[in-house]
C-alpha positions in Angstrom: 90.8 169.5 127.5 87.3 168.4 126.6 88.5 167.0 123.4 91.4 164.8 124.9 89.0 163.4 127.7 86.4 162.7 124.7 89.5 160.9 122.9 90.4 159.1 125.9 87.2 157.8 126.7 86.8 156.5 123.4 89.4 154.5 123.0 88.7 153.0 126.2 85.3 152.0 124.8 86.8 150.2 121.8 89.0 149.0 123.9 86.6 147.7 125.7 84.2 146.6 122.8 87.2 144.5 121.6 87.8 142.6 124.8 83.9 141.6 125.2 84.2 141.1 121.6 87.2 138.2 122.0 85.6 136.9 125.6 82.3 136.6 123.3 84.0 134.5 120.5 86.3 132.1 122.6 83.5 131.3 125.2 81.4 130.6 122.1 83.8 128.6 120.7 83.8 126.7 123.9 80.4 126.3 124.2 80.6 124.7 120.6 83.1 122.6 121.0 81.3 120.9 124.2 78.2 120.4 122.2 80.2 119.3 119.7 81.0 116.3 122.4 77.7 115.8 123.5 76.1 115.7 119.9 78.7 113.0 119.3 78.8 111.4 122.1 74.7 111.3 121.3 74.9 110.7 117.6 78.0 109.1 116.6 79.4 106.8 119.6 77.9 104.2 119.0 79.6 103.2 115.9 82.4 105.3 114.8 85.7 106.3 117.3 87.3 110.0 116.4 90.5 107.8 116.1 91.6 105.8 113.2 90.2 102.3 114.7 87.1 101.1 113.4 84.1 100.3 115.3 80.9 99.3 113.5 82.0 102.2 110.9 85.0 103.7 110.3 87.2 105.8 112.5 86.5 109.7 112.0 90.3 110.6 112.4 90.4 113.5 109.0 87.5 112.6 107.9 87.1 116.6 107.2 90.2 117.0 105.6 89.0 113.6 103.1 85.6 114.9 102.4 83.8 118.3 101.2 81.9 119.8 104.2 78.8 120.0 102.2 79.3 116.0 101.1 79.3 115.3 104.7 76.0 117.4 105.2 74.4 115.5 103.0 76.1 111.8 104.1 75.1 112.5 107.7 71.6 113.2 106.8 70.7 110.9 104.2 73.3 108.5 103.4 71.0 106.0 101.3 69.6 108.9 99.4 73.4 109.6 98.6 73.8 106.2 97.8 70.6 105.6 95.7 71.9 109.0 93.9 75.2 107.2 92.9 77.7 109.0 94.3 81.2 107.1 94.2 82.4 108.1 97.6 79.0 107.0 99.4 78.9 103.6 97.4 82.7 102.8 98.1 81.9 103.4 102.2 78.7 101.1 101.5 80.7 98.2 99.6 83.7 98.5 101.6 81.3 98.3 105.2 79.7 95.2 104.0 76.8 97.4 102.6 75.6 98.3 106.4 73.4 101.2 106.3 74.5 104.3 108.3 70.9 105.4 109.6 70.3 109.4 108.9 70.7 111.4 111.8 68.7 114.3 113.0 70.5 116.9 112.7 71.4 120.4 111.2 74.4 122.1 109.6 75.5 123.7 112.6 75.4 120.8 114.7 77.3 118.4 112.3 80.0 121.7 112.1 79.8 121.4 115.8 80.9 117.4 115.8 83.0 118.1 112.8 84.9 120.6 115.2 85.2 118.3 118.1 86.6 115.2 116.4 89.2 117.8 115.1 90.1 118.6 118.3 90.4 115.5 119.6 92.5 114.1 116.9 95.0 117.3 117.9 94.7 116.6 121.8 95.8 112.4 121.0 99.4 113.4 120.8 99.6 115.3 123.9 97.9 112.4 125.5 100.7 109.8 124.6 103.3 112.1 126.2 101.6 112.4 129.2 101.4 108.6 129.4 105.3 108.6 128.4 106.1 110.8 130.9 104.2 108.9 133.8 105.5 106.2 132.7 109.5 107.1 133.1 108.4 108.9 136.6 106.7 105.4 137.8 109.7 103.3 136.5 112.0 106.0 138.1 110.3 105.5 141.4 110.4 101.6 141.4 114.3 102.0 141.9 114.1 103.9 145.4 112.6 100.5 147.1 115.6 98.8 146.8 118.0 101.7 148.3 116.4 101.5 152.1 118.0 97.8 152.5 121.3 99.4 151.3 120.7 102.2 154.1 119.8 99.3 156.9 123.1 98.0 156.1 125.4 100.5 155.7 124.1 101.9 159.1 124.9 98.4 160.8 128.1 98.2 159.0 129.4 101.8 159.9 127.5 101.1 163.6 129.9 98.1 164.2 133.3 100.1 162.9 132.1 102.5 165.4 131.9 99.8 168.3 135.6 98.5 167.0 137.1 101.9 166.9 135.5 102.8 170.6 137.0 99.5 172.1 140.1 100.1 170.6 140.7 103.4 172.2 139.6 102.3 175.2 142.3 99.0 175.1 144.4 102.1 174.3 143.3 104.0 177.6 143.5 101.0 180.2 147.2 100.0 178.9 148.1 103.7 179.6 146.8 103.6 182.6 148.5 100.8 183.8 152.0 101.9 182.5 151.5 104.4 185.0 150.7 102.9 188.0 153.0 100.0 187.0 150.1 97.3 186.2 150.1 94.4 184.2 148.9 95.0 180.9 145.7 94.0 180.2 144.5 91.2 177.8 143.3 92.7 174.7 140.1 90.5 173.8 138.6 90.5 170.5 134.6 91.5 170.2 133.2 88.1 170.7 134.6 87.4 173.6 133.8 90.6 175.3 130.3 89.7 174.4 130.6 86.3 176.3 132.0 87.9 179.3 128.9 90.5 179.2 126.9 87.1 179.5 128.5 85.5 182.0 128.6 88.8 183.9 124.6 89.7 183.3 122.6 86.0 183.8 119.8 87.5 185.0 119.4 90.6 182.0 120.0 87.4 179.8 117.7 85.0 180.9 114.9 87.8 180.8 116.0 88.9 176.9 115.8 85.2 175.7 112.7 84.7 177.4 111.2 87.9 175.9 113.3 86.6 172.1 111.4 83.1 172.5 108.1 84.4 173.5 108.1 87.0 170.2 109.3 83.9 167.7 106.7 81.5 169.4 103.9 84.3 168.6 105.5 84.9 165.0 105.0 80.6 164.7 101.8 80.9 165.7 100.6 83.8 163.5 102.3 82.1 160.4 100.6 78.8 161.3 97.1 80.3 161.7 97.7 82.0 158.4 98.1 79.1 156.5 95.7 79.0 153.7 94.8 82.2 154.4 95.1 84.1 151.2 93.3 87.4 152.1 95.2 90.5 149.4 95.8 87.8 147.3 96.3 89.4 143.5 98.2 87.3 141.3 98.9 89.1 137.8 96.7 87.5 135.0 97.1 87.1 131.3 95.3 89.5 130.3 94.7 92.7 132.7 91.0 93.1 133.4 89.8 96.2 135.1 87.0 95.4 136.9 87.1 99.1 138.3 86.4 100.0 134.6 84.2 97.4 133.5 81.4 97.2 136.6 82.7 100.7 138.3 82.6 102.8 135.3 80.6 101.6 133.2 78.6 100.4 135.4 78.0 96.0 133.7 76.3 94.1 136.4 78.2 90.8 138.1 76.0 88.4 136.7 76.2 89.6 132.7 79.8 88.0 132.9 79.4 85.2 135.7 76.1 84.4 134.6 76.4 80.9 136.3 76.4 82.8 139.8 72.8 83.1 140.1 71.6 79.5 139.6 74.6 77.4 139.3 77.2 76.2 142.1 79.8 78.1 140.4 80.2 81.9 139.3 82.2 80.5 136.3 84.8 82.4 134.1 83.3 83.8 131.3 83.5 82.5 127.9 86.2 85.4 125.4 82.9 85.3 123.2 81.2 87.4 126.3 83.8 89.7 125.5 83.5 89.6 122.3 79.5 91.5 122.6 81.5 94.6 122.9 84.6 94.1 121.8 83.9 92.9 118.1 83.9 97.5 117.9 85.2 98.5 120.9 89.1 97.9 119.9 91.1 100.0 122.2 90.3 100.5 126.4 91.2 104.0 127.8 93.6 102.8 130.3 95.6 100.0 128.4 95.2 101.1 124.5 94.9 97.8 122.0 97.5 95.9 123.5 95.1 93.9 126.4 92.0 93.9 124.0 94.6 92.6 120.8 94.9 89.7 123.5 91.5 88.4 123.3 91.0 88.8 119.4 94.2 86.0 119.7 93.2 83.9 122.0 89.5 83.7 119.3 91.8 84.2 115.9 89.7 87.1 115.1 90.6 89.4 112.8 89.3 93.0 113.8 89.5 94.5 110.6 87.2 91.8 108.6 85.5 90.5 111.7 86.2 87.1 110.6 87.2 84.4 112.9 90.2 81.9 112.6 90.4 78.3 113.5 93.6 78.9 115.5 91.9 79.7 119.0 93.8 79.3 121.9 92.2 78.8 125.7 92.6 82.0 128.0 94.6 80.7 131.1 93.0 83.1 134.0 94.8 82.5 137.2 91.8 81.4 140.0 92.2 84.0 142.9 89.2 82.6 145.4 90.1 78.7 146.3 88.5 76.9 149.2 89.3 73.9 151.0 88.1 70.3 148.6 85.9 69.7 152.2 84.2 73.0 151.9 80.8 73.2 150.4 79.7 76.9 148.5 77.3 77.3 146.5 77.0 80.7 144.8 72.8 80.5 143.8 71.9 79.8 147.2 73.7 82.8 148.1 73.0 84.9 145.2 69.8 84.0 144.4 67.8 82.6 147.6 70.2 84.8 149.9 70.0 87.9 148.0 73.8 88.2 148.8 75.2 91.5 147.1 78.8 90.0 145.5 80.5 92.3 147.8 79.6 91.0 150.8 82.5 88.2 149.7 84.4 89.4 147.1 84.3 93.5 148.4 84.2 96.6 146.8 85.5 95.0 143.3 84.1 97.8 141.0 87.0 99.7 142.9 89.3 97.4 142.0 91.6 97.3 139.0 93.2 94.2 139.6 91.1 91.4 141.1 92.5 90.5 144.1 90.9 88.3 147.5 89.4 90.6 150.2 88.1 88.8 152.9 89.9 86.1 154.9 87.2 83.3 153.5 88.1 81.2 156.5 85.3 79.2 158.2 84.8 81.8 161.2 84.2 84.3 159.1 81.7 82.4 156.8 80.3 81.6 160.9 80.2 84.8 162.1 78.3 86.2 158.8 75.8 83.5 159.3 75.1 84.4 162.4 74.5 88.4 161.8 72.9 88.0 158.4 69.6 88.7 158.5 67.8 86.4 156.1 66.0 88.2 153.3 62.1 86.7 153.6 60.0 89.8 152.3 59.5 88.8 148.7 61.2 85.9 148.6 59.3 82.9 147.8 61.5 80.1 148.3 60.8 80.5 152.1 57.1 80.6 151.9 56.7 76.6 151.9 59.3 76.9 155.0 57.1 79.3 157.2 54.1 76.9 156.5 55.3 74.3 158.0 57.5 76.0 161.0 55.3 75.7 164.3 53.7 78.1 165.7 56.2 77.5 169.2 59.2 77.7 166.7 57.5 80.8 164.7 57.5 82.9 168.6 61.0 81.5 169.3 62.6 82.7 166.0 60.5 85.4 165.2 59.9 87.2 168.4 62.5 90.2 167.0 61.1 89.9 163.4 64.0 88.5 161.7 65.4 85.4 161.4 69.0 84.8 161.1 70.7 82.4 158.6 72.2 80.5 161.8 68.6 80.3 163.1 67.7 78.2 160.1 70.7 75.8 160.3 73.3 77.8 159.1 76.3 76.8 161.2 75.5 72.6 161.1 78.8 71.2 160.1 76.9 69.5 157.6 75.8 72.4 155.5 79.2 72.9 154.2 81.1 69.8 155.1 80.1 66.4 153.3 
């Protein structure tokens, strides 16, 4: 008995010893393969992709089934050394990558095993990401269908609603004629359904005076709205030529306003931002996480530049962006008084557009809005030089009359004279 519960016991314990022994390895290999991301991520980014595109160096896509693990040991740490050495394979990558030196990297044999590892796994995990994007994509197209079958409903209903009506005046034509066989009655006049509609009217004046009243009073409001709304534009997002993500650009990554619309801060104009802005990042950043190559191939037409050589073309072609904010030829804006003197955060206009993937209009822009803004905006003095000169020459009656709450309004300094934005 002894001896079977001995048994027992022990095969629970290498039973056990197995289990901790498999938890131990794949959590390891976890761990690995995560700082496999981060050493990249901190190491290799900046110039080489774990795809086949090339950035400043090549794409790392089987780049350990190309090359001998120790080769790569030796290329990550010390690629001119391996170079000076003569090896073929380093002085091919240095010719063909217009003799660019790959600086050596601080790092050990595990660690380059580690990013060696992860740029496997990524090149494994690409696949399953395009069928995911497939699969949305059929779903979303799918979807776009359903829109259309609610009219067909509205319809159908009115359609069926009105055989209804015809069958239920029918029967009782049907009814009334019976009757009046019976008691000997003429029969009656069998009227078709416009008619009877009339005869409601001439029968209910007063109902009908009160439902056109109530009908005139809803279109005259619907006139009005549409009238006031005229060259309103507010949710305006027309579709552009090529699609920008702004949510992606100053969300995500986090690029401030003014590195594309540079103009914004001292300039009338926030201005559209020349494709050789783009082209700071772009020249090795070939292919955006939400739209692949096909926007960013776009650009590289519209500058005739060829991504693999770098070279430009001389067949460039202008960009034709599609303006979303237009005011009135009378109005007056100017975006460095605003930005600059005003301290105005962009979204105070233009709202939350790092959230936005399309750019799109999201305030009214109408000239009681611009009022009403000028009238609650405090203006930003602490700091701000330009108003120093201003505050010298105020009086000191004006100084006690403004500045009796400690602020002083944009309103309070002229900011709703019709000549400030009307000339």
């Amino acid at each position: 008995m002894k001896l079977l519960l001995f048994t027992k016991s022990k095969v629970h314990f290498q039973a056990l010893f197995v289990f901790l022994f498999l938890f131990a390895f794949s959590t390891t290999k976890l761990v690995a393969q995560e700082d496999g991301e981060k050493l990249f991520k901190s190491y290799c980014a900046s110039c080489h992709s774990t795809g086949s595109n090339q950035l400043v160096g090549p794409g790392l896509a089987g780049v350990s089934d190309k090359y001998e693990r120790e080769w790569l040991y030796n290329w990550i740490k010390d690629s001119q050394g391996l170079i000076a050495s003569g090896d073929a394979d380093a002085v091919a990558i240095f010719e063909e990558f217009n003799k660019i030196p790959m600086p050596a990297q601080p790092v050990n044999n595990e660690q380059i095993d580690a990013i060696l590892d992860f740029i496997k796994a990524s090149e494994a995990a690409a696949p399953a990401a395009e069928v995911v994007v497939a699969e949305t994509t059929s779903e979303s197209t799918s979807g776009d269908g359903s829109s259309d079958g609610g009219l067909f409903v509205v319809l159908g209903l009115i359609i069926l609603f009105l055989i209804v009506i015809s069958i239920l005046r029918g029967v009782s034509h049907s009814i009334q004629t019976v009757r009046a066989e019976q008691i000997g009655a003429q029969n009656p006049e069998e009227r078709t359904m416009l008619q009877a509609f009339f005869d409601w009217i001439n029968a209910n004046k007063t109902i009908v005076a009160l439902i056109s009243i109530v009908i005139l009073s809803f279109v005259a409001k619907l006139g009005w709205d549409a009238a006031v709304d005229i060259g309103i534009y507010t949710g305006y997002q027309p579709e552009q030529p090529i699609k920008f993500s702004h949510k992606l650009h100053a969300g995500t990554n986090g690029i401030d306003c003014n590195y594309c619309h540079s103009s914004a801060s001292f300039s009338k104009s926030a201005g559209i931002p020349s494709p050789n802005l783009c082209m700071n990042c772009h020249t090795y950043i070939q292919e955006g996480p939400q739209y692949g190559k096909e926007e960013i191939a776009k650009i590289y037409a519209a500058l005739d530049f060829d991504p693999v050589t770098k070279k430009y073309g001389t067949n460039q072609k202008p960009i034709k962006w599609v303006k979303v904010h237009n005011l009135p030829d009378h109005v007056y804006f100017n975006h460095s008084q605003h930005v600059t003197v005003g301290k105005i955060a962009c979204q105070k206009c233009h709202g939350p557009v790092e959230e936005f993937t399309v750019g799109k209009q999201h305030e009214s822009l109408t000239m009681g809005w611009c009022i009403d803004c000028h009238r609650e905006t405090k203006v930003q003095m602490t700091d701000n030089g330009y108003y120093d000169e201003i505050h010298k020459r105020l009086p000191e009656k004006l100084k006690a009359q403004y500045l009796e709450d400690g602020t002083i309004t944009v309103s309070e300094l002229g900011g709703i004279e019709c000549a400030k934005c009307h000339y």
